[in-house]
Backbone bond lengths (Angstrom), bond angles and torsions (degrees), N, CA, C in turn:
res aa  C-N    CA-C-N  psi(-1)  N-CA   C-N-CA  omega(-1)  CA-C   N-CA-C  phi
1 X - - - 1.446 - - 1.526 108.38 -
2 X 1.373 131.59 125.35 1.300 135.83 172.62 1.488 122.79 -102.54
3 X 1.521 95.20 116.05 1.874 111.93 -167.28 1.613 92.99 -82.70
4 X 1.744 82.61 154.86 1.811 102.16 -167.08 1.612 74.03 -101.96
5 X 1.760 91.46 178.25 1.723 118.08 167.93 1.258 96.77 -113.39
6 X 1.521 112.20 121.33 1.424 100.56 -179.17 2.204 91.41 -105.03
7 X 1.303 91.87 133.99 1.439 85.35 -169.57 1.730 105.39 -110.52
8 X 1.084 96.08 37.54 1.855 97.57 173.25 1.904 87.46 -83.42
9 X 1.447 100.58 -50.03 1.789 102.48 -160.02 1.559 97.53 -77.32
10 X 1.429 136.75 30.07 1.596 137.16 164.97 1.722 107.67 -94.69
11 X 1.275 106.79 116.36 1.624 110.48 162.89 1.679 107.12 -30.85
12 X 1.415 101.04 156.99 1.652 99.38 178.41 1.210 106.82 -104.37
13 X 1.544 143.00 40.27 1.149 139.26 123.00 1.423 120.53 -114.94
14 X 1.746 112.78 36.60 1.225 122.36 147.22 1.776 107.99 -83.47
15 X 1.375 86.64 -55.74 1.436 119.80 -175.63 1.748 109.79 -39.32
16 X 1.118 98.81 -36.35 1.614 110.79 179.79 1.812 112.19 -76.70
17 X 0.973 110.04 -27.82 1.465 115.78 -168.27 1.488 107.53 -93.31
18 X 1.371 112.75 -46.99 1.828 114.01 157.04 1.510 109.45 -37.62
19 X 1.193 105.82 -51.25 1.505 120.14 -179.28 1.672 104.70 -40.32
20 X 1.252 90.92 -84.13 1.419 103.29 -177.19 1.377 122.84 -53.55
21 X 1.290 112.17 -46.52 1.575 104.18 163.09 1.387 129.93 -49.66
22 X 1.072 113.41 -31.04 2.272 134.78 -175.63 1.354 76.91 -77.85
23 X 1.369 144.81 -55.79 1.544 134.60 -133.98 1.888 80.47 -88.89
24 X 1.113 132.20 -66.18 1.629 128.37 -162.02 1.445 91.31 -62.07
25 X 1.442 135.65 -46.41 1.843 107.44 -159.07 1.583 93.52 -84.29
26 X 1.375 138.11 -6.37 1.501 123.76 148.15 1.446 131.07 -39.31
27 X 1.746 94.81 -47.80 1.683 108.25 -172.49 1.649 93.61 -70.96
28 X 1.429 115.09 -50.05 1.773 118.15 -153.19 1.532 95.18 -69.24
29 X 1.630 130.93 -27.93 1.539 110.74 -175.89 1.796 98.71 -86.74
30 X 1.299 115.74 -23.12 1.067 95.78 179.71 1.764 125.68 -97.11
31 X 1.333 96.41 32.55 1.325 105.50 -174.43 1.746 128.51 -42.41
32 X 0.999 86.85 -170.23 1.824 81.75 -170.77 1.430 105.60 -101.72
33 X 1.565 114.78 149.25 1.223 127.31 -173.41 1.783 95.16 -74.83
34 X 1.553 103.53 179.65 1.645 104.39 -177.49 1.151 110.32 -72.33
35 X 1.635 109.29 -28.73 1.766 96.84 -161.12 1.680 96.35 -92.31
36 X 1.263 125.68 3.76 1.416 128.61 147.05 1.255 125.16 -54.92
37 X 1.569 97.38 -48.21 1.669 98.84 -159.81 2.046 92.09 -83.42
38 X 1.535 106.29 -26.96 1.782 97.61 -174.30 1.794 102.93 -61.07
39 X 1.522 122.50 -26.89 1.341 104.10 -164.72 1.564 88.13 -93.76
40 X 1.539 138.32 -28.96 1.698 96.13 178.96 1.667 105.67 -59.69
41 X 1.054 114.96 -35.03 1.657 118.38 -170.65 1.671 104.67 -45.09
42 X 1.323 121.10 -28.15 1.070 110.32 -153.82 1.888 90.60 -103.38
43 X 1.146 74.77 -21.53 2.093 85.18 -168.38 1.854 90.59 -73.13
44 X 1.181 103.47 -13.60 1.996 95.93 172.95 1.417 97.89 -83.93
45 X 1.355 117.91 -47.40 1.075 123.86 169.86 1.860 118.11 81.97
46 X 1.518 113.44 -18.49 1.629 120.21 162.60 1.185 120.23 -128.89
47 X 1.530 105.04 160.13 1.796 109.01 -174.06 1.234 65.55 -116.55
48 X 1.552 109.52 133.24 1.770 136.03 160.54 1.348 108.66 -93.26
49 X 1.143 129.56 125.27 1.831 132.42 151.96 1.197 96.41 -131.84
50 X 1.784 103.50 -160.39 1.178 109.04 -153.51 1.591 94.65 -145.21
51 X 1.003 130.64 -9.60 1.634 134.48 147.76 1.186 116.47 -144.06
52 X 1.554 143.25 65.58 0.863 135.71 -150.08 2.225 109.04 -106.20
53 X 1.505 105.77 149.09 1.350 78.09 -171.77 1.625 94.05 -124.87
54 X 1.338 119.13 166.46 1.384 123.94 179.66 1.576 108.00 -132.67
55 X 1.606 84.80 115.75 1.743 87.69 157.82 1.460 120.62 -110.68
56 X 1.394 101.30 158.72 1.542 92.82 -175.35 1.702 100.68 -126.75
57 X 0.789 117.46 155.09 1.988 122.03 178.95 0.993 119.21 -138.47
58 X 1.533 118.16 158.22 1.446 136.59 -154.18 1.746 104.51 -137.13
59 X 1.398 106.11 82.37 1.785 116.05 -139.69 1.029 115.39 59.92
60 X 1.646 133.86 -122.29 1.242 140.97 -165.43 1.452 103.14 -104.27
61 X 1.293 134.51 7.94 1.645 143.48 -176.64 1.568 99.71 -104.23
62 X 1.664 79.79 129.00 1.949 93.95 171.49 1.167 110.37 -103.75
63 X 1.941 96.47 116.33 1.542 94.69 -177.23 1.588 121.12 -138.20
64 X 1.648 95.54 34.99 1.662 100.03 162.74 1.958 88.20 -168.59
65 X 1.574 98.84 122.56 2.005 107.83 157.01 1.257 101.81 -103.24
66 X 0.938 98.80 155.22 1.894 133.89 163.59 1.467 106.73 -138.22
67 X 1.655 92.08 106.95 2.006 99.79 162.97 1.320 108.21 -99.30
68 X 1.855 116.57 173.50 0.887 94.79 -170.38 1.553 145.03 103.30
69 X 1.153 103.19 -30.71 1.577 120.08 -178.52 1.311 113.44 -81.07
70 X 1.501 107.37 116.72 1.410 113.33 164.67 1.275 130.16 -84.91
71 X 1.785 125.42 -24.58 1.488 129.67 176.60 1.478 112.27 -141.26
72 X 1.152 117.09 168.66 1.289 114.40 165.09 1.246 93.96 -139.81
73 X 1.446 132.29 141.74 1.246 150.19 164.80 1.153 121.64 -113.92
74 X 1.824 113.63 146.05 1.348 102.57 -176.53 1.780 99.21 -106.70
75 X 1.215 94.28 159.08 2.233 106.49 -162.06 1.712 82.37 -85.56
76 X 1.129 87.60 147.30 1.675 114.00 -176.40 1.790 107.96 -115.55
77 X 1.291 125.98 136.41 1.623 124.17 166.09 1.482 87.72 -51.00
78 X 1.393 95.97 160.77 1.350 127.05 155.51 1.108 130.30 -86.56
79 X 1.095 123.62 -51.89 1.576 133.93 139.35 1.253 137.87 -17.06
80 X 1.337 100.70 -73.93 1.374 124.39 -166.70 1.439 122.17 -139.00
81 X 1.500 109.17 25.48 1.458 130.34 152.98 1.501 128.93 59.17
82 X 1.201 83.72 19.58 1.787 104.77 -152.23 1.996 101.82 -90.41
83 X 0.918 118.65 148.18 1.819 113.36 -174.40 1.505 103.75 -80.18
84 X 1.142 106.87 127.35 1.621 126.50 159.05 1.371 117.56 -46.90
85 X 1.345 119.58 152.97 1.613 131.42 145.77 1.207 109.07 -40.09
86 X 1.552 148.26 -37.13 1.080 120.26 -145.48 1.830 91.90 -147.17
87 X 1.367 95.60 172.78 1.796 124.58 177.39 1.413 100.66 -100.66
88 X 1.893 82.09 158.48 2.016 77.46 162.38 1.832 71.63 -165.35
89 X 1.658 96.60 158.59 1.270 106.75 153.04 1.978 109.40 -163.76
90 X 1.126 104.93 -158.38 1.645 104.92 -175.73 1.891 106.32 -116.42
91 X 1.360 127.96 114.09 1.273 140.41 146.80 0.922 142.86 -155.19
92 X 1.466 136.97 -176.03 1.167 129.78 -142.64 1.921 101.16 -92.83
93 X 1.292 107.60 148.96 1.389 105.01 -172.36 1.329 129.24 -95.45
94 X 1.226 136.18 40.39 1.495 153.00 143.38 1.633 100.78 62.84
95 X 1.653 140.24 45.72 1.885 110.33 -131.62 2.019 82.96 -73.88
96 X 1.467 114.97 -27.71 1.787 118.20 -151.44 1.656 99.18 -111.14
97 X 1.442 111.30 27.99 1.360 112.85 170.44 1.522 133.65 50.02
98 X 1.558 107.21 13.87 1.064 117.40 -137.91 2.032 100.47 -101.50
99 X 1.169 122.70 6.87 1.124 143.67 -156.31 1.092 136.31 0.90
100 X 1.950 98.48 60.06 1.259 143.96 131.68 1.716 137.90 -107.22
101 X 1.623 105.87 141.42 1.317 112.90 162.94 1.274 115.64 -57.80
102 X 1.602 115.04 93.48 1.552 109.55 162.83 1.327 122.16 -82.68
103 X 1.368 127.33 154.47 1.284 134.73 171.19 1.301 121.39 -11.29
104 X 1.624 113.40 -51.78 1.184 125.02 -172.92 1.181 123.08 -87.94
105 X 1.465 126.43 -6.88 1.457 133.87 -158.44 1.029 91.62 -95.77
106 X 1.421 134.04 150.51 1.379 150.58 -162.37 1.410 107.76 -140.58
107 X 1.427 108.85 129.07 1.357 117.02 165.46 1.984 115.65 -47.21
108 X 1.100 101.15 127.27 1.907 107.97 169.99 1.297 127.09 -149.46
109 X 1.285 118.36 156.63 1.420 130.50 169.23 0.919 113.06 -63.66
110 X 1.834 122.52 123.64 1.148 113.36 153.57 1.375 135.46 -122.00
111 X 1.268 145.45 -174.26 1.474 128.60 156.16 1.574 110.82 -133.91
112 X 1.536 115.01 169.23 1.125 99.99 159.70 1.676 104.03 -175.32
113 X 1.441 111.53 162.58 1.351 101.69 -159.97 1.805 123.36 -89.21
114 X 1.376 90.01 167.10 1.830 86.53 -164.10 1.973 113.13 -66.54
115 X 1.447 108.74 -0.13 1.377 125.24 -178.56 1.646 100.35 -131.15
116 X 1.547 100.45 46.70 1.476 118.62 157.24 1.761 111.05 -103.63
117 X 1.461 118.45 145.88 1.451 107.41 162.27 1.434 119.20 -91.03
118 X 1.460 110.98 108.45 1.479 102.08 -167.25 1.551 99.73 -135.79
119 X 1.471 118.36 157.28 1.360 120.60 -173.89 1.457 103.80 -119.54
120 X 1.390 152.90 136.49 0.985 151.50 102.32 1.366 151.17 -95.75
121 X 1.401 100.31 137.85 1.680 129.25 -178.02 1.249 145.27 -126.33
122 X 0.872 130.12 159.61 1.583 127.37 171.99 1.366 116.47 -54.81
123 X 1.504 124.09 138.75 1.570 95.88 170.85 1.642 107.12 -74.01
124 X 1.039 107.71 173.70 1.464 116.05 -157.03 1.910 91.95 -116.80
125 X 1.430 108.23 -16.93 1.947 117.82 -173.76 1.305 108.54 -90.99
């Protein structure tokens, strides 16, 4: 024999949490497809860290760092608001690979495109 829940006799902050639970596995089966989830991604529009470094390569050759980096953003039309090919953000420019800020290395703008091979990470030092 299979017993019902009769939920008249449930406290109303049981009652609330059924609630809420039915209301989230609604959202989670009806989740968002990828090319949903790529445009909120893009509508955030930055990966935030807190020392992050970027290499970029030319095949398997590393031939530009950036330490330093806190975001990368993706460039938006002006127009028509739409996401660019490419990134850009602000760090320091690695010139002797040496993965340190030397004296001389200067904070800069950079960009680069979304069919670039590039790695980013935390520094790990």
């Amino acid at each position: 024999m299979q017993e019902t829940l009769n939920l008249e006799l449930l406290p109303s902050n049981t009652m609330n949490k059924i609630l809420l639970t039915l209301a989230i596995s609604s959202l989670l089966l009806t989740s968002c497809t990828q090319e949903q989830q790529n445009k909120i991604g893009r509508g955030i529009q930055n990966w935030t860290g807190t020392d992050g470094v970027l290499e970029i390569y030319a095949g398997d050759k590393l031939v530009r760092r950036f330490l330093k980096v806190d975001k990368l953003s993706t460039a938006l039309g002006t127009d028509d608001g739409k996401p660019r090919d490419y990134r850009y953000g602000y760090g320091y420019l690695d010139e002797n690979l040496n993965m340190q800020v030397d004296t001389n290395e200067k904070k800069v703008y950079f960009e680069f495109s979304n069919y670039s091979t590039i790695v980013f990470f935390e520094n790990p030092h």
